[in-house]
BAFILUM-665332 format. One line per 3 residues: their letters; for each residue z, x, y of C-alpha. Coordinates in Angstrom, 3 decimals, padded with zeros to 6 digits. Last residue first. Example, Ala and Ser with C-alpha at 12.3 -4.5 7.8 and 13.67 -1.06 7.14 Angstrom:
residues 2
SA	007.140/013.670/-001.060; 007.800/012.300/-004.500
***
This chain:
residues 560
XXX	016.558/-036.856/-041.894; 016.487/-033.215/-042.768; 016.979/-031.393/-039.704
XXX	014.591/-029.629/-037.686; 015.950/-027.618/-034.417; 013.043/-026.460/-032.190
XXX	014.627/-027.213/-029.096; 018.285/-027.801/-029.475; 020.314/-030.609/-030.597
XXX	024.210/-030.469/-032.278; 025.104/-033.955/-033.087; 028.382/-035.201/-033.294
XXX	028.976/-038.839/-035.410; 030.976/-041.572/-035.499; 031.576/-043.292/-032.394
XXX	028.452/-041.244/-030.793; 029.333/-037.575/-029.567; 026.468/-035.312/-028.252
XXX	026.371/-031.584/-028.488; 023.503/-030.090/-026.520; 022.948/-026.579/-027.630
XXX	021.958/-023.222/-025.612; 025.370/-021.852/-025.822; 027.073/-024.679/-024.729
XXX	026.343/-028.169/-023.673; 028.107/-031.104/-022.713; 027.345/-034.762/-023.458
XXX	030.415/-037.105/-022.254; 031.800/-039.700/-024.683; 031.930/-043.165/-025.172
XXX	028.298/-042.947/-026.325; 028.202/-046.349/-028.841; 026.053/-046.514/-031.864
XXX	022.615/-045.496/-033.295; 022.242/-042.927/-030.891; 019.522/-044.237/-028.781
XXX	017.223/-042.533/-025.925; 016.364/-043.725/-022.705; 013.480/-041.160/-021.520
XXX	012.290/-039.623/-018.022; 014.392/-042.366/-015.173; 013.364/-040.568/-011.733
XXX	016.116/-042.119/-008.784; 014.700/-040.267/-005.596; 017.522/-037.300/-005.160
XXX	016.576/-035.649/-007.502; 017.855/-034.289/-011.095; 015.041/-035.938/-013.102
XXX	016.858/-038.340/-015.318; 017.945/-038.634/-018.992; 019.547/-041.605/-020.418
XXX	021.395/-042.052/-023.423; 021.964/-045.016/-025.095; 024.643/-046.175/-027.446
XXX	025.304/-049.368/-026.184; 028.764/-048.039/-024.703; 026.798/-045.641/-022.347
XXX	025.584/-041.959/-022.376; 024.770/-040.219/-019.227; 022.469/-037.223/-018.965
XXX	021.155/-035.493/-015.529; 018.303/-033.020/-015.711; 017.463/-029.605/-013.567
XXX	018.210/-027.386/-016.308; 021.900/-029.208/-016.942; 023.769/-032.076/-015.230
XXX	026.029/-033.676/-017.717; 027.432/-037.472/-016.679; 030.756/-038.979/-017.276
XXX	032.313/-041.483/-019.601; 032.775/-045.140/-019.947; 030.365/-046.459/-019.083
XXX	029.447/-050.471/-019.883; 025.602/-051.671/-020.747; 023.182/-052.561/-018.583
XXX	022.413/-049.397/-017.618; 022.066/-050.680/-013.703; 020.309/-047.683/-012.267
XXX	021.653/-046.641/-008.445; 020.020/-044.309/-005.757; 020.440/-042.471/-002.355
XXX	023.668/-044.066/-001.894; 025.242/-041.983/001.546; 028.290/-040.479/000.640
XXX	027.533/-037.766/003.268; 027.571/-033.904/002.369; 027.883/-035.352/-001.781
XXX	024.456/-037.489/-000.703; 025.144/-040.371/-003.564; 023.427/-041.145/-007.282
XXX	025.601/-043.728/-008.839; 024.873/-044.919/-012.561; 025.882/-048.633/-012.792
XXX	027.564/-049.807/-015.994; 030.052/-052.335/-014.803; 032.338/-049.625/-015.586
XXX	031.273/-046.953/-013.449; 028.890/-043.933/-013.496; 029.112/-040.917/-010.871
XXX	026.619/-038.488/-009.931; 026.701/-036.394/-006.822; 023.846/-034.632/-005.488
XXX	024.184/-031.610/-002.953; 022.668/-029.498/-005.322; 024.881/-030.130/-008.206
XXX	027.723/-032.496/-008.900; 029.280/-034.695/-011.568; 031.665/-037.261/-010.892
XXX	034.794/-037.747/-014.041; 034.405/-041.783/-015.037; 036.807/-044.091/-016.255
XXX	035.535/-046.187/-013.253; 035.674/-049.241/-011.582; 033.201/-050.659/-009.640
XXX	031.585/-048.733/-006.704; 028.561/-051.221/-005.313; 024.773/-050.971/-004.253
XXX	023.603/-052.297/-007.156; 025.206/-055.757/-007.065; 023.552/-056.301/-003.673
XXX	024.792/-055.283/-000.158; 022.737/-057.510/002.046; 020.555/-056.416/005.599
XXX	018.143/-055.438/003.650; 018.516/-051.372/005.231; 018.535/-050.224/001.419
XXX	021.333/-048.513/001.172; 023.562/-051.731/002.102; 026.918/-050.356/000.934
XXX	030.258/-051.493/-000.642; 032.833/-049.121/-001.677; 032.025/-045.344/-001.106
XXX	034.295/-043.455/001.080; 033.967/-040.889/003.558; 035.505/-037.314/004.820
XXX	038.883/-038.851/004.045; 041.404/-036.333/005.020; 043.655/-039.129/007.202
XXX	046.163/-037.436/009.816; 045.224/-039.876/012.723; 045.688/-042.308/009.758
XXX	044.506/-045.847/010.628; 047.052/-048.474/011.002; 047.526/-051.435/008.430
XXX	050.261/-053.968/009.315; 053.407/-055.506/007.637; 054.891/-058.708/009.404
XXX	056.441/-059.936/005.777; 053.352/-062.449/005.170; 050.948/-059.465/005.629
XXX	052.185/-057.554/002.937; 051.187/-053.831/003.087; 051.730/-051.460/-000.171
XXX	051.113/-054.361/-002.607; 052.421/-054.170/-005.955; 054.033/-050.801/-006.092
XXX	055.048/-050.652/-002.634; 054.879/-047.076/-000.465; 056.805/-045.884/002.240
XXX	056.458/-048.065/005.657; 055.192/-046.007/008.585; 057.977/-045.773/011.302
XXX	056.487/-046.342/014.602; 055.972/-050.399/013.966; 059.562/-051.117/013.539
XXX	059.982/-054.912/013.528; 056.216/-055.418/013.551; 055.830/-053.665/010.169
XXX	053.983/-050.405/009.711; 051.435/-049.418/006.938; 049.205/-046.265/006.977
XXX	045.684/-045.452/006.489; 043.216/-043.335/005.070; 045.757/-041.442/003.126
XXX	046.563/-037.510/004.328; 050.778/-038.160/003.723; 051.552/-034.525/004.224
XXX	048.902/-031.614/004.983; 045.110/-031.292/005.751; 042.886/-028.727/003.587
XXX	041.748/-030.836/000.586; 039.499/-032.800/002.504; 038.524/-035.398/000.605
XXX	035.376/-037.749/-000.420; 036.075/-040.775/-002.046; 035.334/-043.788/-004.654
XXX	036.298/-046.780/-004.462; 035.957/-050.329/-007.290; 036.625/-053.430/-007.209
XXX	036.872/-054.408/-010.869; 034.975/-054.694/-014.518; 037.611/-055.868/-017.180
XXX	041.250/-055.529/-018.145; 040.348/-053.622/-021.337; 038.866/-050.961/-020.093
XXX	042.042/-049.866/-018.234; 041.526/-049.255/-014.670; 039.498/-046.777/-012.657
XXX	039.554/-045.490/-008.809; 037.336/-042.462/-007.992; 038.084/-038.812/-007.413
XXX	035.868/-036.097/-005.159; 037.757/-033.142/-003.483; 035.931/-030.992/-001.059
XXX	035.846/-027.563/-001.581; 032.599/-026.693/-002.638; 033.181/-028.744/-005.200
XXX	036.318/-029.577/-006.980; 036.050/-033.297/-008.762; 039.235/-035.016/-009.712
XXX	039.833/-036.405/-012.916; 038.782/-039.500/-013.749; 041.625/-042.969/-014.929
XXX	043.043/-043.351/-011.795; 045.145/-046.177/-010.271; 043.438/-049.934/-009.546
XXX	044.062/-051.889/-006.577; 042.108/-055.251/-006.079; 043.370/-056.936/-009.158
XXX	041.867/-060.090/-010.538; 039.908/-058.216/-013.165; 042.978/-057.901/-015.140
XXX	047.082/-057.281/-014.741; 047.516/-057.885/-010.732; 047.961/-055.207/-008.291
XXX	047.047/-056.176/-004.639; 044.975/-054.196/-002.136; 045.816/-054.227/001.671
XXX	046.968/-050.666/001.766; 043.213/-049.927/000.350; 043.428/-047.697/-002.649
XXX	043.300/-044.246/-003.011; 046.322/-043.429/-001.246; 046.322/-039.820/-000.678
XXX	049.062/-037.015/-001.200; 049.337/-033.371/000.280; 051.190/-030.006/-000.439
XXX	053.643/-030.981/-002.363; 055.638/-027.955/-003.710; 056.230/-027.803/-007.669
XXX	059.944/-028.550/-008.451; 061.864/-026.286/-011.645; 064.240/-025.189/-009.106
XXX	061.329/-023.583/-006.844; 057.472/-023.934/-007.146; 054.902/-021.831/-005.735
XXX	051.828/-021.141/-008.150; 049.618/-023.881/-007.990; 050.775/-025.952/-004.503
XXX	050.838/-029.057/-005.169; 048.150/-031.839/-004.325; 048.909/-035.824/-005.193
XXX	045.875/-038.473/-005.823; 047.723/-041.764/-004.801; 046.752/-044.930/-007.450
XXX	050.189/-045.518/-008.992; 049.189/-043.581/-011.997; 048.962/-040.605/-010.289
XXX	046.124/-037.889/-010.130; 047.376/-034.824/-009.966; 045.599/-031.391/-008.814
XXX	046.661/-028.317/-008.577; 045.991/-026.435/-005.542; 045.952/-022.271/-004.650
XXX	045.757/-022.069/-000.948; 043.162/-020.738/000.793; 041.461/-023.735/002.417
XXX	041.316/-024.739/-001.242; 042.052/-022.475/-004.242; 041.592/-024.947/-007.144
XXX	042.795/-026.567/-010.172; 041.937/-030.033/-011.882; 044.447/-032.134/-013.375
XXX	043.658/-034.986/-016.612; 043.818/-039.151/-016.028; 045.355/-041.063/-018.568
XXX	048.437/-042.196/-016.419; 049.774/-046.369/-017.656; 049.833/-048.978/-016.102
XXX	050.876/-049.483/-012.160; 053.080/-046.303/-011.969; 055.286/-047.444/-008.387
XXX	058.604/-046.289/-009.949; 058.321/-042.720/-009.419; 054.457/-041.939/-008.752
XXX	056.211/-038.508/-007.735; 057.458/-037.815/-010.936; 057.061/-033.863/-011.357
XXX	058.161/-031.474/-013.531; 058.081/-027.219/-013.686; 058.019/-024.407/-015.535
XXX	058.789/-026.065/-019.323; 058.683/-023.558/-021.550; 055.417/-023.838/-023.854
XXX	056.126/-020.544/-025.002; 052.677/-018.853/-024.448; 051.229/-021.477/-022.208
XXX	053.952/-021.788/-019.850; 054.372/-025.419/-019.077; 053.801/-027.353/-015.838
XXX	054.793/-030.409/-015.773; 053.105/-034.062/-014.199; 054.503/-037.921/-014.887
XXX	058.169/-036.527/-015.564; 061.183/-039.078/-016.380; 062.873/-041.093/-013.856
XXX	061.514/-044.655/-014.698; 061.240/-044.237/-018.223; 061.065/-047.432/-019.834
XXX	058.701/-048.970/-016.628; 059.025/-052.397/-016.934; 056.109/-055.038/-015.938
XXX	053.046/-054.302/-018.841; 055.138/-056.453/-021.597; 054.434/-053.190/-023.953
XXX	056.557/-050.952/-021.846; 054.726/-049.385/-018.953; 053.690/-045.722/-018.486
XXX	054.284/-042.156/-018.582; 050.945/-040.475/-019.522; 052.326/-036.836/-019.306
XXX	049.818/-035.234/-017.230; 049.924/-031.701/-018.227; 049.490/-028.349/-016.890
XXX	049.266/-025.233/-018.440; 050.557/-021.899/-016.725; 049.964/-017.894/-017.959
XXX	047.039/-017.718/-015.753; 045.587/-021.217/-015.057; 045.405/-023.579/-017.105
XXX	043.466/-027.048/-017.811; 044.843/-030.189/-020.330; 042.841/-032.832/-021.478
XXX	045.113/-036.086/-020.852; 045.096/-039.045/-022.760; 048.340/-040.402/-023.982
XXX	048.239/-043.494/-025.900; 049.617/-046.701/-025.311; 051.722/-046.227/-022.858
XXX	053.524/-043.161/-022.782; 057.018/-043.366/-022.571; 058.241/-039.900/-021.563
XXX	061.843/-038.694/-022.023; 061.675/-035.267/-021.465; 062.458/-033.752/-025.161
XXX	061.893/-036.653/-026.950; 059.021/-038.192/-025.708; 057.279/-035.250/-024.647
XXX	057.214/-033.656/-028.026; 056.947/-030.129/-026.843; 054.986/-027.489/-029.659
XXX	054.600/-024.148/-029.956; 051.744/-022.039/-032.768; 050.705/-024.921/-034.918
XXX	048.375/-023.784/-037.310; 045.846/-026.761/-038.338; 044.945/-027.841/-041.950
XXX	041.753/-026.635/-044.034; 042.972/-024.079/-045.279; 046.621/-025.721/-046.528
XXX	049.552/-024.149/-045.087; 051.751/-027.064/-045.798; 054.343/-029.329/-043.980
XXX	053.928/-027.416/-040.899; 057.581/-025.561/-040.066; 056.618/-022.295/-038.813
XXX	056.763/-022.693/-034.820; 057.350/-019.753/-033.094; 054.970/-019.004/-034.650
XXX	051.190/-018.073/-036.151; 051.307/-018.778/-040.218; 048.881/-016.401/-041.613
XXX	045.851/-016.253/-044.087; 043.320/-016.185/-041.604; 042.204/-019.593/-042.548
XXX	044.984/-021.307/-041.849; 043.990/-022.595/-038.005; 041.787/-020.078/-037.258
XXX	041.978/-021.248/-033.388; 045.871/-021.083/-034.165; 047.158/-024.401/-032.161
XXX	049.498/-024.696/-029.043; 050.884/-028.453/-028.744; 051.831/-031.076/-026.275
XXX	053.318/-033.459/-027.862; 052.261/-037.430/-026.681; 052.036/-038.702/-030.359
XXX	048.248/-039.184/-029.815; 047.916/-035.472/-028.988; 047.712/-033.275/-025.957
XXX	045.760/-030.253/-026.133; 046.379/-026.512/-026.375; 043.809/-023.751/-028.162
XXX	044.230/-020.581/-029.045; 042.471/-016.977/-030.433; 040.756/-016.083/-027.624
XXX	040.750/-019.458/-025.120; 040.709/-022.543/-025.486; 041.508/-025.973/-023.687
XXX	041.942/-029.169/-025.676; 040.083/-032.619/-025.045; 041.860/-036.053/-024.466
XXX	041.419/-039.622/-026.759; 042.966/-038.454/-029.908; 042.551/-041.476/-032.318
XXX	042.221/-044.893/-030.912; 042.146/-046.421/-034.241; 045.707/-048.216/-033.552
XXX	047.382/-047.795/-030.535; 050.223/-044.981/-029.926; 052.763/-045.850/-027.490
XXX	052.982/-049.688/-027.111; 050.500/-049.936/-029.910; 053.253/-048.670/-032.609
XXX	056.371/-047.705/-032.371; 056.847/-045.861/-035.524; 054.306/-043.314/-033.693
XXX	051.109/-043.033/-035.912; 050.785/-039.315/-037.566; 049.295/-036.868/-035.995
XXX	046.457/-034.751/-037.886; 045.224/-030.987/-036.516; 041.918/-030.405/-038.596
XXX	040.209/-027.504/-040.068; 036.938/-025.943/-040.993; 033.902/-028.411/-041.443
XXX	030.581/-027.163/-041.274; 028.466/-027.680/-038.439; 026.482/-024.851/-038.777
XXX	026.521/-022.464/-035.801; 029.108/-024.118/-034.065; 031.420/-024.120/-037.062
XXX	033.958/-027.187/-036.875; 037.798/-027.963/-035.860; 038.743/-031.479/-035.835
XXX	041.528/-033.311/-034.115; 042.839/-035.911/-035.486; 045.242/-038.939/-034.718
XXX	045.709/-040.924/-037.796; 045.281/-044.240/-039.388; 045.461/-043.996/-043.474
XXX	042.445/-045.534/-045.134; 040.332/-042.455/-044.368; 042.800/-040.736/-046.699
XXX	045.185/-038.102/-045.405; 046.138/-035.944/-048.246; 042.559/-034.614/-049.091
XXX	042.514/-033.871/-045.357; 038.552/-034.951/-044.366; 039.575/-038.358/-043.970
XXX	035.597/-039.877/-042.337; 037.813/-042.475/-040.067; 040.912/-040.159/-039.325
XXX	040.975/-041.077/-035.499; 038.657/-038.385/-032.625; 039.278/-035.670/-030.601
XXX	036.602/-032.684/-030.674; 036.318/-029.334/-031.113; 033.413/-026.889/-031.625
XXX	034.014/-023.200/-033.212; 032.269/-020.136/-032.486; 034.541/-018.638/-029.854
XXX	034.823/-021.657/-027.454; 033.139/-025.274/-028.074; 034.800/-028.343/-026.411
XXX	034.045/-031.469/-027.071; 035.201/-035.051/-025.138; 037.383/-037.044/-027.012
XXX	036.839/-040.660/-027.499; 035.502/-041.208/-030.988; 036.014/-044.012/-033.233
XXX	035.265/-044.603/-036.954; 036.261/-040.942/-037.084; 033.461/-037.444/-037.362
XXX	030.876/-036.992/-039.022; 028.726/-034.186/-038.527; 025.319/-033.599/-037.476
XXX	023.486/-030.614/-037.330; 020.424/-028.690/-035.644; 018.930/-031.758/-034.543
XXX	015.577/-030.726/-032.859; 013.356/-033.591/-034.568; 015.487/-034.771/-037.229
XXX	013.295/-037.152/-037.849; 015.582/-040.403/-037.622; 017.683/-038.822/-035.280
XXX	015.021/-038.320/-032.749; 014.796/-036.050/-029.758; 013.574/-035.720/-026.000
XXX	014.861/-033.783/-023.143; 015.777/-031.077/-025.126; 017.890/-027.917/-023.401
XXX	015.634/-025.096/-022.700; 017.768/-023.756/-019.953; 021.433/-023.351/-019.840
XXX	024.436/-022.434/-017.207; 026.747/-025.172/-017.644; 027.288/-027.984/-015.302
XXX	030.251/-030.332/-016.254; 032.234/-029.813/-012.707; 035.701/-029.806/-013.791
XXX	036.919/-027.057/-011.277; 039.381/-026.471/-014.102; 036.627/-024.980/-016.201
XXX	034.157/-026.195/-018.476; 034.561/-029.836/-017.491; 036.931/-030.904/-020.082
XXX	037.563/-027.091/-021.871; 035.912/-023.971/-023.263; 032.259/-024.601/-022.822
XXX	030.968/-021.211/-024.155; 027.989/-019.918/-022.027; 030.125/-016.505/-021.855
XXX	031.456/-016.606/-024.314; 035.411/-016.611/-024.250; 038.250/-014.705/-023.336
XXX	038.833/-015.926/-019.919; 036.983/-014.681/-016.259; 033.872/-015.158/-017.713
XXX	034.725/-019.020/-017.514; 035.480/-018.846/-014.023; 032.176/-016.943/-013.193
XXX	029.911/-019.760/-014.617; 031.449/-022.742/-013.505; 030.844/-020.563/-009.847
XXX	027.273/-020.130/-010.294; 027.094/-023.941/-012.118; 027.709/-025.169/-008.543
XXX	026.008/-022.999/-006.782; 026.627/-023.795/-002.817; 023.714/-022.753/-000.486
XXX	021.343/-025.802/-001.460; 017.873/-025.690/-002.657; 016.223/-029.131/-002.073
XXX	016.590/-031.699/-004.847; 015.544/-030.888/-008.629; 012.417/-032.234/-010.013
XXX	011.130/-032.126/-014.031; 007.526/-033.571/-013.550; 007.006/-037.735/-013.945
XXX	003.636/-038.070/-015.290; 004.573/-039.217/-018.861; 008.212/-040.594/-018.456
XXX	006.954/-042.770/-015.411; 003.890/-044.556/-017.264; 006.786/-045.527/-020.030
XXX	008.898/-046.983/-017.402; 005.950/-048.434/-015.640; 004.919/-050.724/-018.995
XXX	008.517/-051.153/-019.550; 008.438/-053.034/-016.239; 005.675/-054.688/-016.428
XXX	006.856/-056.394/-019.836; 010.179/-057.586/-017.738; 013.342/-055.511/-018.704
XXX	015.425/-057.181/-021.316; 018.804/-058.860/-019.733; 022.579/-058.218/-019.202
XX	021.664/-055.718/-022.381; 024.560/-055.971/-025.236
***
């Protein structure tokens, strides 16, 4: 629900502003962020406006290459929906469209497998036409015997898949990792290694490889696994969403990999990682980015003990990656504490790549409530422990202190926080008086986020949980403006034909001028909540609500 209605004035101006307020985009700027979206998705076999994975490419930067996209549309009308289609009761994955076909994670609510019922609780992932909308295929995975401590009920699959020519990989609710047929069965063959579906039904998925995590490396996800995969070359990687048992305190799998690398042929393991070690807080939903930075190729992992971790893409030896640089996202100070109590949170986005600065904000689990909340800028160039600062203790205060799960420094004990001299932060957004009033109101916070920032002309967008929209100077972190949507976020925002869109949990989507003065054109409702992120491909917006994805593009007409 709304905190509270907007004063009659107020609408009165809103509605004023949306008439006579002209499409704007900030100053022209020498880095082109769609530009280079653009040339590392022609690089794959896709379209060439296709949006083949979270964030169209591992940069994940969601700013496609598209003009004409609708700024206005009703779903009572029809006006410029070119399809709908259902999809579960609840819907968390993000699409992805590549080679004619859209995809998108979601639970078994609308039972489109004649042998899976809408009554019986699955993970799904469904395959569609992107010209129609039709229904083609679906991947299903069954609940884990375990139940909400690994696979929770109605969540569905909650990450995105990556494509390209003929495949597709994602992560599913059952925490395998798995290479599907882009045809699924409806080229008449059964695509292997793997040959053992339980049927070869058309409208059911062809799995090519798959790695059950659990069983094969010993994961423990908790709750659900989450993350939407990226690749580069021949090599996928995968956060594994290691976690907590179901009494949030134990970790199951203490020594078992947060981070692999897999060859995306085989799916032969490359390399693991499990540098959060013992310190995960929760559970690890967020997804990698890739990058070469300061020369050196980087893949990114954010940790579920808070510290965003760099390795080096391509060199690894003895099945280990090499670390090139870690930072503490959280203040040294901060204390972990299940619920809105807690002070330090781990990461729930994925990390931002543009023009070579790294961009990542803290998040928690939904369900433990609206937070403290940071969100940084990085220089991905520096080496070794890069955090802001470091911890000593009075007994030894040379030798910085390694990391704590709960609280990395502890007054009480003679700990101490020192500034880095080796620190990458460029700067840091927490708490800021933008306004000069001499008080830093509710606006002018970071809260927690689940959100993925989105940048473009030296303007970076990020949305967090308590439902503010961010608007900062990327060069400086300076707050240039803020709308409260009154209404949680849980997704991330689409920049596209000089327009920014940003869905929210009361099913509203807003659309602003992209500028740097804050330019609010049209609010628009989709009938029920926007957990997702709008992307756009080929000309078309596709939009997720809990039940429903809509195709929309200008001129579209369908029957109401």
């Amino acid at each position: 629900m709304k905190r509270i209605l907007a004063s009659t004035a107020a609408a009165l101006a809103a509605l004023i502003a949306i008439a006579s307020i002209p499409t704007a985009q900030s100053a022209p700027a020498d880095y082109d962020a769609t530009r280079e979206t653009k040339e590392r998705i022609a690089k794959i076999k896709v379209r060439p406006t296709d949006w083949p994975q979270w964030g169209g490419s591992a940069l994940r930067n969601n700013v496609p290459d598209a003009h004409g996209i609708p700024t206005d549309w009703d779903l009572d009308s029809g006006k410029n929906i070119k399809w709908a289609a259902n999809v579960g009761s609840q819907t968390y994955g993000n699409p992805v469209i590549a080679n004619g076909k859209v995809y998108v994670g979601t639970n078994n609510g609308s039972g489109y497998v004649k042998r899976y019922p809408s009554s019986v609780d699955l993970g799904v992932l469904l395959c569609f036409d992107e010209a129609t909308g039709k229904f083609l295929w679906q991947h299903s995975s069954e609940k884990l015997p375990t139940g909400r401590v690994h696979d929770w009920p109605l969540q569905g699959i909650c990450s995105a898949p990556a494509a390209e020519g003929d495949r597709l990989w994602y992560v599913t609710s059952r925490g395998e990792v798995v290479c599907l047929d882009a045809e699924g069965f409806l080229d008449g063959e059964n695509d292997g290694p793997f040959k053992t579906e339980p049927n070869e039904n058309k409208d059911e998925a062809d799995v090519v490889w798959k790695l059950d995590m659990m069983s094969q490396l010993g994961v423990s996800q908790h709750n659900m696994c989450s993350c939407s995969v990226t690749f580069v070359g021949n090599t996928l990687f995968v956060i594994t969403s290691n976690g907590v048992d179901e009494g949030h305190l134990n970790l199951p799998s203490p020594h078992a990999p947060s981070f692999i690398a897999l060859d995306r042929s085989t799916g032969a393991v490359l390399w693991t990682d499990n540098s959060p070690g013992i310190n995960v807080l929760h559970g690890q939903w967020s997804s990698p980015s890739f990058a070469v930075l300061g020369g050196v190729p980087q893949v990114l992992f954010p940790g579920g003990d808070g510290w965003l971790y760099s390795f080096h893409g391509e060199s690894f030896k003895d099945g280990k990656p090499e670390l090139l640089w870690k930072f503490d996202c959280n203040p040294k100070d901060s204390i972990y504490i299940l619920g809105a109590k807690s002070t330090r949170n781990h990461l729930i986005g994925t990390p931002l790549v543009y023009d070579g600065r790294i961009f990542i904000g803290v998040g928690e689990d939904p369900e433990h409530g609206e937070g403290t909340g940071h969100f940084y800028c990085i220089d991905p160039t520096k080496r070794g422990d890069v955090s802001p600062q470091l911890v000593v203790n009075a007994k030894d205060p040379k030798t910085p202190i390694p990391h704590k799960r709960i609280q990395a420094c502890e007054a009480d004990k003679g700990d101490k926080m020192i500034d880095n001299p080796n620190s990458a932060q460029i700067w840091h957004f927490s708490r800021q008086d933008a306004d000069g009033d001499g008080k830093v109101s509710f606006e002018e916070e970071m809260h927690r986020t689940c959100g993925t920032a989105t940048a473009k002309d030296n303007l970076l967008f990020i949305a967090d949980f308590s439902g503010l929209f961010h608007c900062l100077d990327v060069r400086t972190g300076k707050q240039l403006w803020a709308h409260d949507m009154l209404a949680a976020c849980w997704s991330s925002c689409l920049i596209v034909d000089g327009h920014v869109y940003i869905g929210d949990e009361d099913g509203d989507v807003c659309i602003f001028a992209l500028s740097p003065k804050k330019q609010l054109l049209r609010e628009i409702n989709m009938k029920n909540s926007v957990y997702t992120t709008p992307v756009v491909a080929n000309g078309t917006l596709f939009i997720a609500n809990r039940t429903q994805l809509f195709a929309i593009a200008e001129g579209a007409a369908k029957q109401p």
